[in-house]
N, C-alpha and C positions, 0 to 999 in steps of 0.2 A: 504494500500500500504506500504511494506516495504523500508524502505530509506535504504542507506547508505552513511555512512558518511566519507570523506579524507583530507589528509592533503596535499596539491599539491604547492609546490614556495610557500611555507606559506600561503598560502589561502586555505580557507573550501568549501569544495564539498560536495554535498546533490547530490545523483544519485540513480534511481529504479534500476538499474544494475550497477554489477561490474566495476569496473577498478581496473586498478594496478600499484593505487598510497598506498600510506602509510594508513591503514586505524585505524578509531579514535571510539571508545565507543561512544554512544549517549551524555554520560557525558560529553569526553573531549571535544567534541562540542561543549556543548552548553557553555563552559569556553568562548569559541571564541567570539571575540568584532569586527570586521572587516564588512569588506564585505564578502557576503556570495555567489554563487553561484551555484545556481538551475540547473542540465546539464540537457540536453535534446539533440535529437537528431533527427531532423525533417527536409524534405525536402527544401531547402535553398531560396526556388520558393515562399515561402507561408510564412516565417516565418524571422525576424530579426535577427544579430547576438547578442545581447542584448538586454534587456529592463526589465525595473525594475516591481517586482511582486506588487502589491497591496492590496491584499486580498487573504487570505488562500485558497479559490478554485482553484487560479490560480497554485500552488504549486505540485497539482495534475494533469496541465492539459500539455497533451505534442506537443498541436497546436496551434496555433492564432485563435483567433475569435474574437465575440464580449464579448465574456464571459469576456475580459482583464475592462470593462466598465461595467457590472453587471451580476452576477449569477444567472441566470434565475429558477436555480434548486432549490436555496434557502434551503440547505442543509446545516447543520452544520458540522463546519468539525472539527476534534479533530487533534490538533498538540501540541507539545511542549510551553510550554509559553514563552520558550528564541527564537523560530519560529516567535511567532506571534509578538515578541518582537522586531523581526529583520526587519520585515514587516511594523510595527510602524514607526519605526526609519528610512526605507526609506534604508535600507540596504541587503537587497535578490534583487538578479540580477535573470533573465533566462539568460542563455547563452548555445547556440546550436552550439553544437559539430560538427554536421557537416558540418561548416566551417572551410577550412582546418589550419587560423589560430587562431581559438578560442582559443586555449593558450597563444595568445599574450595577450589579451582581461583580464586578469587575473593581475590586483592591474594598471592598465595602464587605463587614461583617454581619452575621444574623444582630439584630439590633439591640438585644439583652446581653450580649458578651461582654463590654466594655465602655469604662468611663476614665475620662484621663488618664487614656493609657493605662489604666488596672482595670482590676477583678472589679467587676459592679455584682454587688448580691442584690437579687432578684426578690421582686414583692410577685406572692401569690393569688390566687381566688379559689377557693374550692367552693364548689356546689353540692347539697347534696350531704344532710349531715345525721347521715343514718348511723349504722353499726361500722360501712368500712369509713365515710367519710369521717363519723369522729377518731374513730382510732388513728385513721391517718392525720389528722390535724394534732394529737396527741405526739404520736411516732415526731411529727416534723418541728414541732415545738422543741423537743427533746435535742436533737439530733444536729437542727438545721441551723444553729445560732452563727456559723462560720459561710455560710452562703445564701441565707435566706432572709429577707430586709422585713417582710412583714404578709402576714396571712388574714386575707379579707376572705370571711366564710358568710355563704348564704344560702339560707331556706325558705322555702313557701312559708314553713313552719317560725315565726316569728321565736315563739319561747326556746326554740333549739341556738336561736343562734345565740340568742343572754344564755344558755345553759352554756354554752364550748366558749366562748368569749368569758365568760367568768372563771369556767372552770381551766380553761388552760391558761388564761395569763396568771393564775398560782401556781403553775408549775414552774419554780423557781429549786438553786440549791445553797445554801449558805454562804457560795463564794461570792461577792461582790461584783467579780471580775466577769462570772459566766453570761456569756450573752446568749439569748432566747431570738426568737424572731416575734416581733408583736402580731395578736391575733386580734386583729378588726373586723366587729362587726359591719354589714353593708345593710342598708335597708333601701337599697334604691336598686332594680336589674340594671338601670342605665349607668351604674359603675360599675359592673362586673368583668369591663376589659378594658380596666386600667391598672395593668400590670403585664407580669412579663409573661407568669405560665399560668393559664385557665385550667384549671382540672373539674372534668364532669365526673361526680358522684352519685350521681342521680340515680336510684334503682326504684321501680316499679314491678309487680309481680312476682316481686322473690318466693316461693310456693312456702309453706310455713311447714319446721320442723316435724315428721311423723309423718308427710304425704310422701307417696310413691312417685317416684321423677326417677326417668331416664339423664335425661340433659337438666340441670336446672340450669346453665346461663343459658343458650337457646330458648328456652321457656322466656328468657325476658326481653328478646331481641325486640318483638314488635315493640311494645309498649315504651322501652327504654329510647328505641330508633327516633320514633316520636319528638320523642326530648328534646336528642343531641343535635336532632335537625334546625327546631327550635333554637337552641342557642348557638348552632353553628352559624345560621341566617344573624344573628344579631351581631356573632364575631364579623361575619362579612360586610355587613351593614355600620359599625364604626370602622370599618377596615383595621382593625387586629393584627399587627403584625408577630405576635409573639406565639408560646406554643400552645396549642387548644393538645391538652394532656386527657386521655381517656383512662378513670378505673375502672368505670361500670361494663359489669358483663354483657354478651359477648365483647370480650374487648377490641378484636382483630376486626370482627364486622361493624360495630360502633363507628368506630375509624373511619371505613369507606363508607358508612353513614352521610358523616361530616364531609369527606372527601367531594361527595356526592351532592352538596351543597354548594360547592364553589368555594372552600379554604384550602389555600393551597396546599399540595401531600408533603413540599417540606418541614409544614408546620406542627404537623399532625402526628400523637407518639399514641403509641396505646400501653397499659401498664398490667399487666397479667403473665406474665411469662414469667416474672421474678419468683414466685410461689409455684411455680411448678417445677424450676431449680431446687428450692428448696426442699418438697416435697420429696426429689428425687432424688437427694443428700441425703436424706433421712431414712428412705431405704436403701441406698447403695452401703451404708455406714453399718449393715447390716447383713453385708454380703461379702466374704473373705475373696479381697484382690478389688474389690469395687470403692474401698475406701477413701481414694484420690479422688472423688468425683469431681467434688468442687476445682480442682487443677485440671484432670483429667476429660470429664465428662461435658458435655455440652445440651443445651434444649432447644428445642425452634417452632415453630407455628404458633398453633393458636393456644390461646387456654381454653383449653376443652378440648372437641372431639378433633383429630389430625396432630394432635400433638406428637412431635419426636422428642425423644430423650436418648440421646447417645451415653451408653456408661464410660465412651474414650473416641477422642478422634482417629488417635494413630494402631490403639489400638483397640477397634471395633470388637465387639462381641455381640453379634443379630436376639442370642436367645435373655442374655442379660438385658440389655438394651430394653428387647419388647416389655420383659418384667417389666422393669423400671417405669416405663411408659405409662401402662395399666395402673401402676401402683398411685405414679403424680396424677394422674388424670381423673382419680375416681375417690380422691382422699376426700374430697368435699362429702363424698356419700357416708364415706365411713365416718365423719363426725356429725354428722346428721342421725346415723343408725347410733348413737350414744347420746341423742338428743339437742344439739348443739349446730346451728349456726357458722359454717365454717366462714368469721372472717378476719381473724387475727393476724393469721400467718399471711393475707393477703393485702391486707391494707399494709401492713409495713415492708415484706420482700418485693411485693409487688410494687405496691406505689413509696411511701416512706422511704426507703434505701435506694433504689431505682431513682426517683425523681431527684433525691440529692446528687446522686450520681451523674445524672444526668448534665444538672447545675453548672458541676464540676468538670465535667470533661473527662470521666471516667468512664469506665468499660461498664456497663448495666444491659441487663434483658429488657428489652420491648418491642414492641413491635411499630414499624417504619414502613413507609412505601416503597414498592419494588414489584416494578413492570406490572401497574393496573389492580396489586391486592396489597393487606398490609401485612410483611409477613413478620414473626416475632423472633429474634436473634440477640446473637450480642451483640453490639452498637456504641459508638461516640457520638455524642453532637459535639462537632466542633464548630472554630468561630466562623467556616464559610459553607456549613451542613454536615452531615451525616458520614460516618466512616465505617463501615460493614466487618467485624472482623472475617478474615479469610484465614481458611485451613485449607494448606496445601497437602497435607497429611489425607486428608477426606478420604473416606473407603464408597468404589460405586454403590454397594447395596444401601448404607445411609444415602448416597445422595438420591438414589432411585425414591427412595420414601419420602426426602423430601421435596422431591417434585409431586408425588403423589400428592400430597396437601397443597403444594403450593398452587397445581391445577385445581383442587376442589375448593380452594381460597378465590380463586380468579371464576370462577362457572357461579358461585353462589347468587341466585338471584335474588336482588335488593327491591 
C-alpha cells in the first residue's frame, strides 16, 4: 500500500489517497516527533472518530473490527521503523475523515483531560439512586478524592437525593488532610450535563428477589432503553461533550441505545464487565493453576449472555475457560437463590473502580464502540480517545468465540 505523507496545522498525515494539504518526503516524516495521524474515511455508523493504533496491521486497515484486539492473519507487515516507533510510543491516532469535524480532532484533547497543562479532576452526575447507584456514589466518595472534583446525584425521587447527599458527605476519616469528592445535590434535569462524566443508573423492572428469570438484565432492556434514550436526547440537545457513562443493565445494548440517538460512540463507555472479572477471580482462585487470573486471565463482551472469560491468553484452556464463563455469568442467580439482590460486587468492580480508572488513564473493563456494537474489553481513554489492549499471544478458538458474540452484538435488533 502506498502512503502519503502531509503537513496539515502542523500535524503529520499518513493517507492511501491524496489531499491537498502541503505534502512531505517519507524522510521529512519520519523527522516528525508529534502525534501522528492515520486518515481514513469510513462510514460514521460503524467506526469512531479517533482511537489510537496499536499494532502495524491496524495501519493498513480502513474499518473497525476485532482485528483492533489481535490479527488473526498473522502477517508481517513491513513499515518504517520511525512507524512502528510511533506505534511504541502510543503516538499514531486513526482518525476518520468522514466526520464533518475531524479537523478539529487534530493536536486538541477529549475536553475533560486537562487544565493548565495538569491533571483536571472531573465533576460527576449520577442518575438513578437505587441499590447500585447509591453504593456507587458510596464506593466513589471513598475512593475518588485524588481525581474526582465533585458528585451531583439525581432522582425522580426527591427524598433519595437529601438521603445520599447527607449521608455520604459524612463519610469522612479523622485525617484532616483526606480529600473526598463533594456530593451535590441537583434539583433541576437542566443541570444534569454540566460536568464531565454523566453516569445512567436508572433501572426499571428489576424482577424482585424469589421470581424465576432466565436473563434478568434483558428483562430490563425495554423499559430501561426508554430512559437512556430520554437523557441521551437531552445530552445531545445541550450538546455534551463529555462521557455519557452506562451502569444500568443490559449495559452493552444501553450503549447503542444512546448510540442510536445521535451521541457520539467516542463518548459513550458502558460499565458491567468489571464484575464479571471479578466474578471470574473468584472462581479461578479456586481452581489449582487458575490462580493468576487476574494477571493471566482476560473477559470480553457483554455482561450477561455472550460473555467470554478466558482463564489465560497465552495460555488458553477451552474446558476451564467455558467453567469460568458459566460461573461469572450466572452468579447474579446464585445470590438471588440465597435471597439477595446481587448489586455490590457491581456497583463498585463494575462502575466504582472502573470509572476511577477510567478518570485516570488506566487499564479498566468496559465496554466501547467497535465497528457498529459496543463490545466490553480492557481499555484506556486516553487524552485523544480510546486505546484497545491487544494480545498478540490470542489463541484462534478464543478468538473464534469472540466473534461469535461480537456478531450477535452487531444483529441484535434495537
Amino acid at each position: 500500500m502506498q502512503f502519503y505523507y502531509y503537513l496539515y496545522k502542523n500535524k503529520l498525515l499518513i493517507s492511501d489517497v491524496p489531499f491537498p494539504f502541503k505534502p512531505l518526503t517519507e524522510k521529512a516524516a519520519s523527522l516528525y516527533n508529534g502525534y501522528i495521524y492515520r486518515l481514513i474515511n469510513t462510514d460514521t455508523s460503524k467506526s469512531k472518530l479517533c482511537y489510537y493504533i496499536t499494532h502495524p496491521s491496524q495501519i493498513f486497515s480502513k474499518y473497525e473490527s476485532l482485528g483492533l484486539i489481535w490479527d488473526k492473519n498473522q502477517i508481517i507487515y513491513k513499515l518504517p521503523k520511525w512507524i512502528l516507533r510511533s506505534i511504541e510510543e502510543n503516538r499514531l491516532l486513526c482518525l476518520n475523515t468522514a466526520y464533518p469535524n475531524w479537523e478539529e480532532k487534530l493536536g486538541h484533547t477529549i475536553p475533560v483531560f486537562y487544565e493548565n497543562k495538569g491533571f483536571r479532576k472531573w465533576d460527576l452526575t449520577i442518575v438513578g439512586l437505587g441499590d447500585v447507584g447509591g453504593t456507587l456514589i458510596t464506593g466513589l466518595r471513598i475512593l475518588g478524592g485524588s481525581c474526582i472534583n465533585t458528585i451531583s446525584i439525581y432522582d425522580r425521587d426527591k427524598n433519595k437525593i437529601k438521603r445520599w447527599e447527607y449521608e455520604c458527605n459524612q463519610i469522612i476519616d479523622s485525617n484532616p488532610h483526606t480529600v473526598f469528592p463533594e456530593i451535590l445535590p441537583l434539583e433541576k434535569e437542566n443541570d444534569l450535563f454540566k460536568c464531565h462524566m454523566f453516569v445512567f443508573c436508572v433501572s426499571v423492572g428489576v424482577p424482585e428477589v424469589g421470581k424465576k428469570v432466565s436473563d434478568v438484565r434483558l428483562m430490563q432492556f425495554e423499559g430501561n432503553s426508554k430512559i437512556i434514550k430520554s437523557y441521551a436526547q437531552k445530552a445531545r440537545d445541550c450538546n455534551f461533550s463529555g462521557i455519557f457513562a452506562v451502569v444500568s443493565d443490559p449495559v452493552d445494548l444501553l450503549c447503542k441505545s444512546a448510540f442510536n440517538v445521535g451521541l457520539s460512540p467516542d463518548q459513550i463507555r458502558g460499565y458491567g464487565l468489571g464484575v464479571m472479572n471479578a466474578r471470574a477471580n473468584y472462581y479461578a482462585a479456586k481452581i489449582n493453576g487458575a490462580e493468576n487470573f487476574l494477571q493471566d486471565g482476560r473477559c470480553f463482551g457483554p455482561h450477561g449472555e455472550g460473555l467470554v472469560v478466558a482463564n489465560s491468553i497465552e495460555h488458553y484452556d477451552e474446558k476451564v475457560s467455558d467453567y469460568l464463563t458459566e460461573k461469572a455469568k450466572n452468579a447474579n442467580l446464585h445470590m438471588r437463590a440465597v435471597g439477595f439482590k446481587p448489586y455490590i460486587a457491581p456497583a463498585m468492580s463494575s462502575g466504582g473502580f472502573s470509572i476511577i480508572n477510567t478518570i485516570k488513564s488506566e487499564w479498566n473493563y468496559s465496554s466501547t464502540f467497535l465497528g457498529g456494537a459496543f463490545m466490553g474489553c480492557r481499555n484506556k481513554l486516553l487524552p485523544y480517545g480510546t486505546q484497545l489492549e491487544y494480545y498478540k499471544d490470542m489463541k484462534e478458538p478464543l478468538f473464534y468465540r469472540l466473534e461469535k458474540t461480537y456478531n450477535q452484538l452487531l444483529k441484535f435488533k434495537y
